[in-house]
N, C-alpha and C positions, 0 to 999 in steps of 0.2 A: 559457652555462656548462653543462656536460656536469654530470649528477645518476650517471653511473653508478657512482662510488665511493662518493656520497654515502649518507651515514645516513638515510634516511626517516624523520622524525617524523608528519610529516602526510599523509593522503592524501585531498585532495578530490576526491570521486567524484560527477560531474554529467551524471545519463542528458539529453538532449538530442532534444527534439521536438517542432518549429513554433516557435522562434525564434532561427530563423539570425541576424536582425539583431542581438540581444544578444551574440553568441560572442565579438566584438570589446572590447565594454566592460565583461563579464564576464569575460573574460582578464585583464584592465588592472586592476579593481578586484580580483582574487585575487590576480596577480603582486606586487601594491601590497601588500595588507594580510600576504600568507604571506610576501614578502620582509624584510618589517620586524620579523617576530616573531625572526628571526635563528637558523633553524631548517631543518633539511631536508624538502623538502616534493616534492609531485606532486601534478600536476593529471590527473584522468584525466575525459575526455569522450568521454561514449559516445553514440553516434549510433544512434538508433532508427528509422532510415529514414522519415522524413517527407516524401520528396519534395519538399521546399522548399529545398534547395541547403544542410541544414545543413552535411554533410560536407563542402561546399566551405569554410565559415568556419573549421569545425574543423582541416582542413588548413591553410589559413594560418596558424595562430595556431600548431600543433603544428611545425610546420617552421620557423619562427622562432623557438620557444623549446623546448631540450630535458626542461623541466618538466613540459611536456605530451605525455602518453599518450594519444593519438588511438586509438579501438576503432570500426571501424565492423560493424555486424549486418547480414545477408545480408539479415534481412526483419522488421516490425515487429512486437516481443516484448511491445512493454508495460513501462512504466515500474520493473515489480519486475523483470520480468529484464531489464533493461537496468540496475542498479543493481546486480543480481548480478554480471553479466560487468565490472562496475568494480570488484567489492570482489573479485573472483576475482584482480583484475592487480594490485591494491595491494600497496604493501610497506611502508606504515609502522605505526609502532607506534597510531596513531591513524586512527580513518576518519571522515571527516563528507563526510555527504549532503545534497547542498540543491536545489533545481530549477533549471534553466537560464533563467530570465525574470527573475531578480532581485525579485522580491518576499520572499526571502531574503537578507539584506544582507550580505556576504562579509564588510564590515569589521566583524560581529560573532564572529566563529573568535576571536578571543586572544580573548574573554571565554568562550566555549564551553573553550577549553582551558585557559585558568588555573581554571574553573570544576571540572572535573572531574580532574584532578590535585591540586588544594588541597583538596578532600573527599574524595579516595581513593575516585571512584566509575569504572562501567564505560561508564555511559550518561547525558548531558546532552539529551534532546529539548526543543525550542525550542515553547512554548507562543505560537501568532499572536496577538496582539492587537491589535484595531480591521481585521479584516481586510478587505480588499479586493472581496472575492465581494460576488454579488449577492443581496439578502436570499431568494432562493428557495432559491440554493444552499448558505447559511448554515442554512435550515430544513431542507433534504433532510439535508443532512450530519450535523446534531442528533441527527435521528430517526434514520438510520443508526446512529449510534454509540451511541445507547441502545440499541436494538434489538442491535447488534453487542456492547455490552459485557453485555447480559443471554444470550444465547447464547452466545458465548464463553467465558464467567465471566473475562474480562479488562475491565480497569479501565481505559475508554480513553475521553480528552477527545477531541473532536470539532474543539479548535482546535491537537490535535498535529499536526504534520506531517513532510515529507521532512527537515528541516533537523533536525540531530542531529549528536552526537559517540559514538563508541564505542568501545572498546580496539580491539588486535586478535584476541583470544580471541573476544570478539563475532563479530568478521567471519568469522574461522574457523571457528566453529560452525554458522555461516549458511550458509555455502558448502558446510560437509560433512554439512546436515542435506538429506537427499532428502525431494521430495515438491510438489505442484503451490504452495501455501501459500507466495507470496516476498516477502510485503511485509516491508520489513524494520525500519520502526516497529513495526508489530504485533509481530513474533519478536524483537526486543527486550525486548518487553512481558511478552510469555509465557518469556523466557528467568527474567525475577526477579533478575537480577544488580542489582546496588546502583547504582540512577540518581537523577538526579534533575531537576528540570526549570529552565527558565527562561522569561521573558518577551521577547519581541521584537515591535514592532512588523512588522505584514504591509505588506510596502512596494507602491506601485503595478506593476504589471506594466510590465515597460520595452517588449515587445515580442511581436508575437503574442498569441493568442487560447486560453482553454481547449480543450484537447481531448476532453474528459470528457464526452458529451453524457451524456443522461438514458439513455439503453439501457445506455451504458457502465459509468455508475457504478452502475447496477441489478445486471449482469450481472458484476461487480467485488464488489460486499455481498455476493449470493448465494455465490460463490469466495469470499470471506474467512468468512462465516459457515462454511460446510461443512468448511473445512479447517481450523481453529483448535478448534472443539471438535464433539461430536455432540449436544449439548444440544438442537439445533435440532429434531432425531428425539422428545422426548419433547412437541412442541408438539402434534402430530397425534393423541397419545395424550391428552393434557389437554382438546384440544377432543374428542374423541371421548367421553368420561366422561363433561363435560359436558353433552353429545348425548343422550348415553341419560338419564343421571336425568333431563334433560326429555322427553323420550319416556313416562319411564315415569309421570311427571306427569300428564304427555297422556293418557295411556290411563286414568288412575284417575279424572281430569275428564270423558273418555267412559264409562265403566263408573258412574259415580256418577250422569252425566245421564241413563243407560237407564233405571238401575234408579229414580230418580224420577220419569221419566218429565216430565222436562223436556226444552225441546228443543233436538235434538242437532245442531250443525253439521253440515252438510252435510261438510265437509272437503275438497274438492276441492281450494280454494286451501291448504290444509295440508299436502296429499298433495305437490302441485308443490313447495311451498315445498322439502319435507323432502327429495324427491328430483333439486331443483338441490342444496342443501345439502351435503349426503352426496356426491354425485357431484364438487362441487366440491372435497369434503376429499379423497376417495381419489384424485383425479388430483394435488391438490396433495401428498398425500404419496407416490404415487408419484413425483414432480418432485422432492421433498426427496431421496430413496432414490435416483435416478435420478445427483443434483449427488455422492451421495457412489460410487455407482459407477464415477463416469466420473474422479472424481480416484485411485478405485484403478487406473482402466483406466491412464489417465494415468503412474500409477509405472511400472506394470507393462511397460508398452511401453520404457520403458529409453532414451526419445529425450533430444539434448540439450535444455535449456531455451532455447539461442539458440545461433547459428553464427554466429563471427566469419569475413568478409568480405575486413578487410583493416584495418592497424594502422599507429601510426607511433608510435613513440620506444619501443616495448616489444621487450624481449626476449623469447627463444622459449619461456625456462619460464615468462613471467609470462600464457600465453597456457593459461586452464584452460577 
């Protein structure tokens, strides 16, 4: 059945990468559950070039059903812009994002959307529970997100994730807000519009493996810290304060040991200590200074945030 008259209510937007094997029975469980809400709906699957034959699934599935809006990306963007370039093509009055491995459970959408219409809110994000990750990566993540909600000054659980609902004002303001900064949990967060959350169990991963090594999601903190607020700029100021009154400490403990004429460290290993120390602050906050000029360099250059490749079931203006 042809969507092109159709009224859009829903638009499930699923960036896709390293599990082609799920495309098939993640088609089937969304056709299943978006069909039965009795509702106009689109699937949009956006391919993030993982070399593993996704867009070969995605094609199937999109050429047998005109529900789905096949997007493929010339070269791998990364999970926020690949969510971008889905929420860019959607048309309905609703967007929910969830990852492509099913540890997101499709047949929980009618509870996301009876949810956030019966409260008159803009944003439902889906709090995991009992999740699936390994206890290392359940630690990293913690710390992450303390660290990321004290820099930030954003209020963020560590067990929200991709899986959400949000008007489409939301998705609008995502799209027309410039700037390197795309996750779009988090710019929900910082947007402040009236959400609110829910529990779902984190279901077993159906297929394929994380992509997120440890460099990754390092190199991912650092971009979401930098771009979300500059607070991060006043940490190298605080340790440096810190620094001096003990400096100046130091020196009244060598000036009160001369003049008694006790005896004085030698200081040697003090000397090294203080100028690894210092050396190690001014390069780190050179490096802090460095992540926020390269996201101005970043605007400045005026490049897209990803290049569509090649598409199936979309028209030519839903193509931004």
């Amino acid at each position: 059945m042809s969507t092109t008259n159709e009224k859009i209510e829903i638009s499930v937007v699923v960036p896709v990468y390293g599990c082609p094997e799920a495309i098939p029975e993640l088609h089937k469980r969304l056709t299943s559950t978006l069909s039965g809400m009795n509702i106009g709906y689109e699937i949009i699957l956006v391919d993030d070039r993982d070399g593993m034959g996704s867009w070969d699934e995605i094609k199937k599935v999109a050429i047998g059903d005109t529900h789905v809006k096949a997007i493929s990306l010339t070269r791998n963007c990364g999970q926020d812009k690949a969510i971008t370039a889905g929420v860019a093509a959607s048309k309905g009055q609703w967007i929910i994002t969830m990852d492509c491995d099913l540890q997101d459970a499709p047949e929980n959408i009618p509870v996301l959307y009876d949810k956030v219409r019966k409260e008159g809110l803009d944003i439902v994000i889906v709090r995991r529970q009992q999740r699936k990750d390994s206890a290392i990566v359940q630690l990293l993540s913690k710390m992450f997100h303390k660290v990321f909600s004290y820099l930030s000054e954003l209020t963020f659980d560590y067990e929200l994730g991709t899986y959400l609902i949000a008007s489409k004002r939301c998705g609008d303001l995502f799209i027309n807000t410039k700037g390197p900064g795309r996750d779009f949990t988090m710019f929900l967060l910082w947007t402040n519009y009236k959400k609110g959350f829910i529990e779902f169990e984190h279901e077993t991963r159906f297929a394929g493996v994380s992509s997120y090594t440890f460099a990754k999601k390092f190199e991912y903190a650092l971009r979401a810290m930098t771009t979300f607020s500059n607070r991060i700029l006043y940490v190298p100021i605080y340790v440096g304060a810190v620094s001096a009154i003990g400096s100046l400490i130091y020196v009244l403990f060598v000036l009160i040991s001369w003049a008694t004429h006790a005896s004085n460290p030698e200081g040697w290993n003090t000397l090294a200590a203080a100028v690894f120390f210092f050396g190690g602050l001014i390069l780190s906050t050179l490096g802090v200074l460095g992540l926020y000029i390269g996201n101005i360099f970043d605007v400045t250059k005026e490049r897209p945030l990803y290049i569509i490749q090649e598409t199936i079931n979309l028209e030519e203006g839903d193509k931004n």
